[in-house]
N, C-alpha and C positions, 0 to 999 in steps of 0.2 A: 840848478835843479830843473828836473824837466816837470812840467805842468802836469799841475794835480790833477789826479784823476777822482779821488776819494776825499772827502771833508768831514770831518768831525766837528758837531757844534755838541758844547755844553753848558749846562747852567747850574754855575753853585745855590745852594740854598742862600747865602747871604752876598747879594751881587756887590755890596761895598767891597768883600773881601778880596774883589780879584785886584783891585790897586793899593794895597795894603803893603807895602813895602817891604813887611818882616818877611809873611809869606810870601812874599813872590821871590823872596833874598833866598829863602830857606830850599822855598822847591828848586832853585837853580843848583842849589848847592848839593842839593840829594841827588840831583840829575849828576852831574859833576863825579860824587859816588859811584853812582850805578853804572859810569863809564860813555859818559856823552861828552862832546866836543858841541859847546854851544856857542855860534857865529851870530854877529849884526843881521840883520833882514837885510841890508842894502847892498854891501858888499862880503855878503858870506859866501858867494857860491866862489869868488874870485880867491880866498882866505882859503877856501875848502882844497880847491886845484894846485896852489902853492903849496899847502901842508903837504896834500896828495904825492906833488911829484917830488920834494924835498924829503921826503920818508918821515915826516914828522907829527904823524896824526897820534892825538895823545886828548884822554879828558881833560878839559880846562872852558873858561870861561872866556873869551875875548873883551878887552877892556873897555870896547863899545857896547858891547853887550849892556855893562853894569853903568854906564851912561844912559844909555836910552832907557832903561830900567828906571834909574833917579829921576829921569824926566817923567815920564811916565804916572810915576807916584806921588812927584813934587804938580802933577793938575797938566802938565802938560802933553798935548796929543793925546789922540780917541784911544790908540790902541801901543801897548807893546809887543814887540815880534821881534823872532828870532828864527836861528837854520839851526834845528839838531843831526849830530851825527853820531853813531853810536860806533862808537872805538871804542871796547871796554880793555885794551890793555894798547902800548905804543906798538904804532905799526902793525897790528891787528884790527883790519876795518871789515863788518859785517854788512857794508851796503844797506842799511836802513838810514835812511835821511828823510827828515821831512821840517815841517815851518808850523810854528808854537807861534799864538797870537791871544794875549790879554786885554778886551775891550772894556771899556769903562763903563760902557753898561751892565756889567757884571757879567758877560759873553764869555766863553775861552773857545778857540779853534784851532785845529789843524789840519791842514792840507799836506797830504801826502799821493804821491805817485803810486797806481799800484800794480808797478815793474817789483816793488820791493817784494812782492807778496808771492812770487811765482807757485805757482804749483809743483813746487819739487817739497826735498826735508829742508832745504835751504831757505824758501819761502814759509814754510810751515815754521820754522822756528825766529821767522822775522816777525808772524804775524802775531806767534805765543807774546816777542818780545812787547810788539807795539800795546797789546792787551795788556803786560806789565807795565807800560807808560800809563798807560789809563788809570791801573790800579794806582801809578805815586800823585797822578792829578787828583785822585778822589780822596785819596789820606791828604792833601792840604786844602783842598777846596771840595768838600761833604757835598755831593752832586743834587740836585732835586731831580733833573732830566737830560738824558745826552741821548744823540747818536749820532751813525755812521751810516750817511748813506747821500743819494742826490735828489732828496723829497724836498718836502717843502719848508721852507728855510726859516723855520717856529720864530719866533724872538723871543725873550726875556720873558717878558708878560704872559705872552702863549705860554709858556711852560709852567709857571707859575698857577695857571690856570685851569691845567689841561685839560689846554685846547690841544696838544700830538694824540694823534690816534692812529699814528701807522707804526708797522711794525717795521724794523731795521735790520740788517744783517748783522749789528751791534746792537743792541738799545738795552741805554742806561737807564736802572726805575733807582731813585731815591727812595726814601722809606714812605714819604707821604703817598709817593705812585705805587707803590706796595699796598699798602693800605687800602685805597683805592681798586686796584685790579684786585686784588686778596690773595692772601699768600698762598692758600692750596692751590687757587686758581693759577699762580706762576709756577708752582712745586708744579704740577701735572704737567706741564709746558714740555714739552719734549725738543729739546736744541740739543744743540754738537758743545757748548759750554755755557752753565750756568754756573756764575759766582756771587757768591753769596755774603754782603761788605757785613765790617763789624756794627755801623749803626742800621743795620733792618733794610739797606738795600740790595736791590741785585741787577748785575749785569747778564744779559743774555746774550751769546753768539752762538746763531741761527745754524747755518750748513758749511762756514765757508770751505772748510777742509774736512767736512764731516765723511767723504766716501772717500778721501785719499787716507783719513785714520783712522774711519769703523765702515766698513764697506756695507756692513748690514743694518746700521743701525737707517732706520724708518724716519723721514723730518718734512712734514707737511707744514709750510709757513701759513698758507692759508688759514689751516684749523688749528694754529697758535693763536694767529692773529681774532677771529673769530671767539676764541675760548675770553681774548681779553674785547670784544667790542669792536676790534678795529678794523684796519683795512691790509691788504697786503700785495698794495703794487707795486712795492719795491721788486718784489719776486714774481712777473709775469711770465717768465720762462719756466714757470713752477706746472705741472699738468698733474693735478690732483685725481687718483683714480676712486678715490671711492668720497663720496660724499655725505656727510652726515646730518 
């Protein structure tokens, strides 16, 4: 895989849960469904290329996988990692790939490339998917705070705390950070996707393809960010014409 360009950190509400065995057996298996090829961290890009030119790319789990897994949850080593690849049927591959990491301090990360994300309907519909990744990490580990961007690299504690104050071209609010910013106050929010989880959180994405799918719709990150306290340097290529 070529080096990430984009990082996702997140933080469950209960950080024991991210080396929890059942759940981490169960989200593999859901991924497995929804039509991933999930490889070792170590030698999956090498697994990937042999599948690739063998015609044999198909959802399934690698039996290393579910090793380093058992290790992982049996105390050994900081983090589990793996390479997903989304094949959702054989010999049909959609070119999203990216690298799944469960830290024992209740962390989860991914790094992805973002060649996946092109600016065409090709890239738009990789990016809808990756946003569907996010939603099956939040149905087994209930998020307190994520996102997606190259700010500053919160930890566990920070989140717990909030202490994040910038806004993201992703950013995941749990229900406690809900509460906190206040829900009218994110209802008003004006992004290109809010979703809305079943326990009282929401996810926000900002502009990423907001003028390639609604040309007119209007998306000031500043006076988002502003509306919740914070900051919004992730988007300094942003030139705000009106001021409030």
């Amino acid at each position: 895989m070529a080096t990430a360009d984009l990082t996702l950190l997140m933080y469950p509400r209960q950080a024991s849960s991210v080396s929890d065995r059942d759940i981490l057996t169960a989200f593999l298996q859901e991924l497995v469904y929804r039509g991933y090829l999930i490889l070792p961290d170590q030698n999956g890009v090498l697994l990937l290329r042999q599948r690739f030119e063998a015609k044999t790319l198909a959802p399934g789990i690698e039996p290393e996988v579910e090793r380093d897994r058992d290790a992982f949850t049996q105390g050994q080593g900081d983090a589990f990692r793996c390479i997903l690849r989304l094949v959702p049927e054989p010999e049909r591959d959609y070119g999203l790939a990216f690298t799944f990491a469960a830290w024992r301090d209740g962390t989860l990360w991914v790094d992805v490339d973002d060649g996946n994300f092109k600016y065409t309907d090709e890239g738009l519909q990789n990016y809808e998917r990756f946003i569907d990744f996010i939603l099956t990490v939040y149905q087994f580990w209930p998020l307190h705070y994520g996102y997606l961007g190259d700010g500053p690299e919160w930890d566990a504690e920070d989140a717990k705390t909030f202490r994040p104050d910038e806004l993201h071209e992703i950013t995941i609010l749990g229900p406690e950070y809900v509460a906190r910013l206040g829900r009218e106050n994110i209802r008003r929010a004006q992004v290109w996707k809010k979703i809305d989880m079943s326990d009282g959180g929401v996810i926000l994405v900002v502009m990423v393809y907001a003028q390639y799918t609604q040309p007119d719709l209007d998306i000031h990150p500043a006076r988002i960010a502003r509306q919740f306290g914070w900051n919004s340097s992730q988007f300094m290529d942003e030139v705000e014409d009106e001021v409030e």
